[in-house]
TORVEXVEX-606753 format. One line per field, with one value per residue: x negated, y negated, z of N, C-alpha, C in turn; residue number from 1. Coordinates in Angstrom, 2 decimals, always signed. Example, Ala and Ser with C-alpha at 12.3 -4.5 7.8 and 13.67 -1.06 7.14 Angstrom:
BEGIN
nc1 <- -13.19, -12.85 $
nc2 <- +5.69, +2.25 $
nc3 <- +7.80, +7.08 $
cac1 <- -12.30, -13.67 $
cac2 <- +4.50, +1.06 $
cac3 <- +7.80, +7.14 $
cc1 <- -13.20, -12.90 $
cc2 <- +3.30, -0.03 $
cc3 <- +7.80, +7.87 $
i <- 1, 2 $
end
This chain:
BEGIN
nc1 <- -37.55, -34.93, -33.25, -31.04, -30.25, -32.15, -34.44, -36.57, -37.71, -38.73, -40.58, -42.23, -43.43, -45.09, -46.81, -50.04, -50.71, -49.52, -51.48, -54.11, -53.55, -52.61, -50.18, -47.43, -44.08, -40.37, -37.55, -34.35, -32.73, -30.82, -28.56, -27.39, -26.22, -24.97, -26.52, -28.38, -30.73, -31.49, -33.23, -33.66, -34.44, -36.00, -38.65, -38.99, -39.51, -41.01, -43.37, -42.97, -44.85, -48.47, -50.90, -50.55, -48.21, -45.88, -42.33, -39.80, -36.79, -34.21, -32.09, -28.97, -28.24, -28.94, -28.08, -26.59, -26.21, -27.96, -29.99, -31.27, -33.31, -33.86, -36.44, -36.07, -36.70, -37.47, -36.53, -34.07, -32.08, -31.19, -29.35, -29.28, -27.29, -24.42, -23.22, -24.93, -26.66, -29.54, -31.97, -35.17, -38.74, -41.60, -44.62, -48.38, -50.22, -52.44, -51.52, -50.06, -49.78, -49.32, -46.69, -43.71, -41.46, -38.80, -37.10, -36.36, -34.84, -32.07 $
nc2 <- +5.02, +3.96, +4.28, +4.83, +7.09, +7.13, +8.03, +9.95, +8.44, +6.43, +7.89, +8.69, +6.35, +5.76, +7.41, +7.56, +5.86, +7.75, +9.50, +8.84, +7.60, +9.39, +9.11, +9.82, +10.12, +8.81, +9.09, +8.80, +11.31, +11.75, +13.90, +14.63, +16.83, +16.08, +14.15, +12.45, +11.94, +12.35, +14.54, +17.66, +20.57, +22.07, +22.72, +20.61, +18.40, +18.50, +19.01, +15.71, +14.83, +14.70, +17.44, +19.62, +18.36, +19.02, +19.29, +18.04, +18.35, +15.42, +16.69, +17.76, +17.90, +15.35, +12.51, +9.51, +7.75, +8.46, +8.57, +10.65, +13.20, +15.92, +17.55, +19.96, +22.91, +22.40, +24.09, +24.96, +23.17, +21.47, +22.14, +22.02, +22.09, +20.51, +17.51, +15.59, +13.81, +12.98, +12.55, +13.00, +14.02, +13.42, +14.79, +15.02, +17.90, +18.22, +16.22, +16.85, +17.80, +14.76, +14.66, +14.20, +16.36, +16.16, +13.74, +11.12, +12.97, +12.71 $
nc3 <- -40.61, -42.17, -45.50, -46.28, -48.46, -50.33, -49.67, -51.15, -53.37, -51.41, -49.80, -51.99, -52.73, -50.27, -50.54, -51.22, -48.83, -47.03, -47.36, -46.55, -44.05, -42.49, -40.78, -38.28, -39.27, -38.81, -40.25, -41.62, -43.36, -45.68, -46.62, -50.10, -52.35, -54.58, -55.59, -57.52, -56.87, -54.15, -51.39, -52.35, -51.28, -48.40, -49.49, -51.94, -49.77, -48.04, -50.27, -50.82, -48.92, -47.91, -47.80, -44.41, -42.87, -41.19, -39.81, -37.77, -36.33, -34.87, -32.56, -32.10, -29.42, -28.38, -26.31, -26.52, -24.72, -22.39, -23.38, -23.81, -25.88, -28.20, -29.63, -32.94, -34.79, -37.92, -39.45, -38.32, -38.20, -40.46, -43.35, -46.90, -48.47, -48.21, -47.74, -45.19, -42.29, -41.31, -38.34, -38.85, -38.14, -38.89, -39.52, -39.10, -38.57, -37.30, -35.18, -34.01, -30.56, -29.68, -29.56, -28.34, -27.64, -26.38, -24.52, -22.04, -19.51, -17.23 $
cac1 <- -37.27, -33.48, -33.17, -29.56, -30.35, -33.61, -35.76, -38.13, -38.48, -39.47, -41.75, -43.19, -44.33, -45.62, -48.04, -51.28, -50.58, -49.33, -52.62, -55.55, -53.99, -51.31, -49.23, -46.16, -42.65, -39.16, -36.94, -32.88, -32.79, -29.60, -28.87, -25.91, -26.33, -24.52, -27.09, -29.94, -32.35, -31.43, -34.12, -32.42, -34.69, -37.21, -39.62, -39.30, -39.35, -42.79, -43.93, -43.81, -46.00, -49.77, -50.59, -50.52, -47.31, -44.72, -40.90, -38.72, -35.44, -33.27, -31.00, -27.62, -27.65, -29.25, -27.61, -27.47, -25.83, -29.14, -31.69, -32.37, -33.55, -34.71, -36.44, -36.12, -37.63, -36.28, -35.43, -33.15, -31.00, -30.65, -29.06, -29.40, -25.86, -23.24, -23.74, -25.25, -27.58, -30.99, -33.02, -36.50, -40.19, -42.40, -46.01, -49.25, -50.46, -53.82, -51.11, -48.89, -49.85, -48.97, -45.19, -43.47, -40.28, -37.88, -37.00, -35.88, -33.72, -31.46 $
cac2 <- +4.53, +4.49, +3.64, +4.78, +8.53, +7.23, +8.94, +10.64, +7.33, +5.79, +8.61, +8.89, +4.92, +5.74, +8.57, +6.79, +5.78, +9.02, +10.66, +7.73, +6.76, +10.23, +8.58, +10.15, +8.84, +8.91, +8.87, +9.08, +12.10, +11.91, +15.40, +15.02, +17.92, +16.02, +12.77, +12.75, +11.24, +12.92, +15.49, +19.19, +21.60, +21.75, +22.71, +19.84, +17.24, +18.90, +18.46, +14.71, +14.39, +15.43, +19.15, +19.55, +17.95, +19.53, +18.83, +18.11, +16.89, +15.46, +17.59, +18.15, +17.88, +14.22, +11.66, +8.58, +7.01, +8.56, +8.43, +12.17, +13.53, +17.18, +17.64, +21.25, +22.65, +21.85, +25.45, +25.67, +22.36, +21.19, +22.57, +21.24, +22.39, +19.46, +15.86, +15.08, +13.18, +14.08, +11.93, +13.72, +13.59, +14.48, +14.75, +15.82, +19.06, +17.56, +15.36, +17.24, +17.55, +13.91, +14.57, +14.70, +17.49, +16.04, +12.55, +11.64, +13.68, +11.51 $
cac3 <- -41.93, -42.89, -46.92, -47.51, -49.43, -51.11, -49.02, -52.03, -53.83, -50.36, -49.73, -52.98, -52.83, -48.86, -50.85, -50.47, -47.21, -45.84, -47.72, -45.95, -42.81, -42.10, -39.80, -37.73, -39.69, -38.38, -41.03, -42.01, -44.68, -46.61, -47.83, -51.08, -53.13, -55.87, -55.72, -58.36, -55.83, -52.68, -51.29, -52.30, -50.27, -47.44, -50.20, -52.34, -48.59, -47.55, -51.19, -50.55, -47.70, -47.84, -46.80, -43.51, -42.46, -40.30, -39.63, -36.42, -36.19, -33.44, -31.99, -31.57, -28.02, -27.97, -25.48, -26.57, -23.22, -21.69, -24.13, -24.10, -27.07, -28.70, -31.65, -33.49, -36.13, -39.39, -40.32, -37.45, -38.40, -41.93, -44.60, -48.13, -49.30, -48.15, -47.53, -43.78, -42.53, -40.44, -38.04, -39.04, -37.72, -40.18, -38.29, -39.52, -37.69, -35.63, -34.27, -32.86, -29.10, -29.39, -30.15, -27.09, -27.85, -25.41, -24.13, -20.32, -19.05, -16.47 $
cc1 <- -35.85, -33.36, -32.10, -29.64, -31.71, -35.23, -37.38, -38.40, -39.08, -40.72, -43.11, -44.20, -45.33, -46.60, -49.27, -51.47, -50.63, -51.13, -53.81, -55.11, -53.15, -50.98, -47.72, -44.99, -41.67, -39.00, -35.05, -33.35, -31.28, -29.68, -27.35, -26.81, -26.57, -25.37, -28.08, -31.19, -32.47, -32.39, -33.32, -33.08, -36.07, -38.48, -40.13, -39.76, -40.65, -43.92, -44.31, -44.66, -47.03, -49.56, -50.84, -49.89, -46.42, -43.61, -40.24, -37.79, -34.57, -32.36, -29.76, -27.09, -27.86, -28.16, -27.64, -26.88, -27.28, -30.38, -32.56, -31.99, -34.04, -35.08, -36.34, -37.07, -36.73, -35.36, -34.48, -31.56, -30.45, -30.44, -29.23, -28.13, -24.97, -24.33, -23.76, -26.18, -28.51, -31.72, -34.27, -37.69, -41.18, -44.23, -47.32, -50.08, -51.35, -52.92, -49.91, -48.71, -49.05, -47.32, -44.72, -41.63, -38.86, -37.92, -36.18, -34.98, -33.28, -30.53 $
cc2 <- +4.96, +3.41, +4.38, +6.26, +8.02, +7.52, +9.36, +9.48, +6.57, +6.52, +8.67, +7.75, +4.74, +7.00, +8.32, +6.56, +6.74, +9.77, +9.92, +7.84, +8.34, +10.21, +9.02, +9.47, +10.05, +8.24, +9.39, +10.16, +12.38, +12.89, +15.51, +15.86, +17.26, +14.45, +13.09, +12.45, +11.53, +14.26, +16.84, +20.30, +21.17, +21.89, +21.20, +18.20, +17.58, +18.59, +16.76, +14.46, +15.05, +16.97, +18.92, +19.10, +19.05, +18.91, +18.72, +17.86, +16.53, +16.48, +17.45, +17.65, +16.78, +13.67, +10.28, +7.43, +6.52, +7.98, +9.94, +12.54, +14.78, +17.35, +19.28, +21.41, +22.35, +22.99, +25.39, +24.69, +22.01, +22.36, +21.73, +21.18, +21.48, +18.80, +16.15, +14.17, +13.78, +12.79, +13.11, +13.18, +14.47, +13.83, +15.28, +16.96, +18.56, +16.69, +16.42, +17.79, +16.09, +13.87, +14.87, +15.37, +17.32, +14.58, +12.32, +11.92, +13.24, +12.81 $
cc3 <- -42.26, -44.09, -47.50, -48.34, -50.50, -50.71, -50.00, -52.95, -52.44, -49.94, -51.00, -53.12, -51.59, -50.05, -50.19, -49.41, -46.31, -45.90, -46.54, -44.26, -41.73, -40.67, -39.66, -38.50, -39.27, -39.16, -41.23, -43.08, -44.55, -47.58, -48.43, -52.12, -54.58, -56.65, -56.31, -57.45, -54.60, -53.06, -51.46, -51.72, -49.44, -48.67, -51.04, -50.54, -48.70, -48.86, -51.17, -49.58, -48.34, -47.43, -45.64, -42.26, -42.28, -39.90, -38.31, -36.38, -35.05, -33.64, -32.17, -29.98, -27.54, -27.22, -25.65, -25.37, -22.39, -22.00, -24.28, -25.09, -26.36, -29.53, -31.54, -34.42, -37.02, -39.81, -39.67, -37.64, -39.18, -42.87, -45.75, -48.86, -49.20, -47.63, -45.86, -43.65, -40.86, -39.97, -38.09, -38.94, -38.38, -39.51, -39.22, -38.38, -36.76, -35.03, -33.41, -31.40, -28.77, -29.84, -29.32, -27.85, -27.45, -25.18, -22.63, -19.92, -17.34, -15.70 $
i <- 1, 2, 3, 4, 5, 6, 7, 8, 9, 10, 11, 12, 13, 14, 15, 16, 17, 18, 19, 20, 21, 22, 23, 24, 25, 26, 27, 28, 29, 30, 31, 32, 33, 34, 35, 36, 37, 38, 39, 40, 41, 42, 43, 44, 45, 46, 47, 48, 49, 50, 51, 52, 53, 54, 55, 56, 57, 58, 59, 60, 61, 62, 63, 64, 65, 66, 67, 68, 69, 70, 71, 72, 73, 74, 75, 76, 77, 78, 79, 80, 81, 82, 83, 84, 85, 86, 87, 88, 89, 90, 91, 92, 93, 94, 95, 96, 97, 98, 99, 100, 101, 102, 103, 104, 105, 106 $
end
């Protein structure tokens, strides 16, 4: 899901959905400090999802020649303080065996 920095109105309207069906999303998170509608800490992000959702985000070290990917955890990559932006995998916990960590390494 990439919606430009409106991430918590896109999430907030996915509620229902995430709560009935809680399905894996890959999403853009646009973090401006100075944006009324941008997400401003991991606390409020995890607040939109159901309980039991967990964070990943690509890496740093991705490839995209290759196609290899890493996810992290969240603590280890985002900040909330300046503008960036975050591919993030927001999972619900019984799924996460099915989250493969890595992508093929060429």
């Amino acid at each position: 899901m990439d919606v430009e920095g409106y991430e918590k109105l896109a999430l907030k309207g996915l509620r229902r959905t995430l709560q009935a069906h809680r399905p894996i999303v890959e999403f853009e998170l646009s973090v401006d400090p100075t944006s009324p509608v941008s997400i401003k800490n991991k606390d409020e992000l995890t607040a939109l999802f159901p309980e039991g959702y967990e964070f990943l985000v690509f890496s740093d070290k991705n490839d995209k020649l290759t196609g290899a990917y890493f996810l992290e955890p969240i603590s280890e990559m985002i900040r909330f303080d300046r503008v960036q932006h975050f591919n993030v995998v927001g999972y619900p916990k019984e799924k996460k065996n099915g989250i493969p960590l890595k992508g093929p390494q060429l």
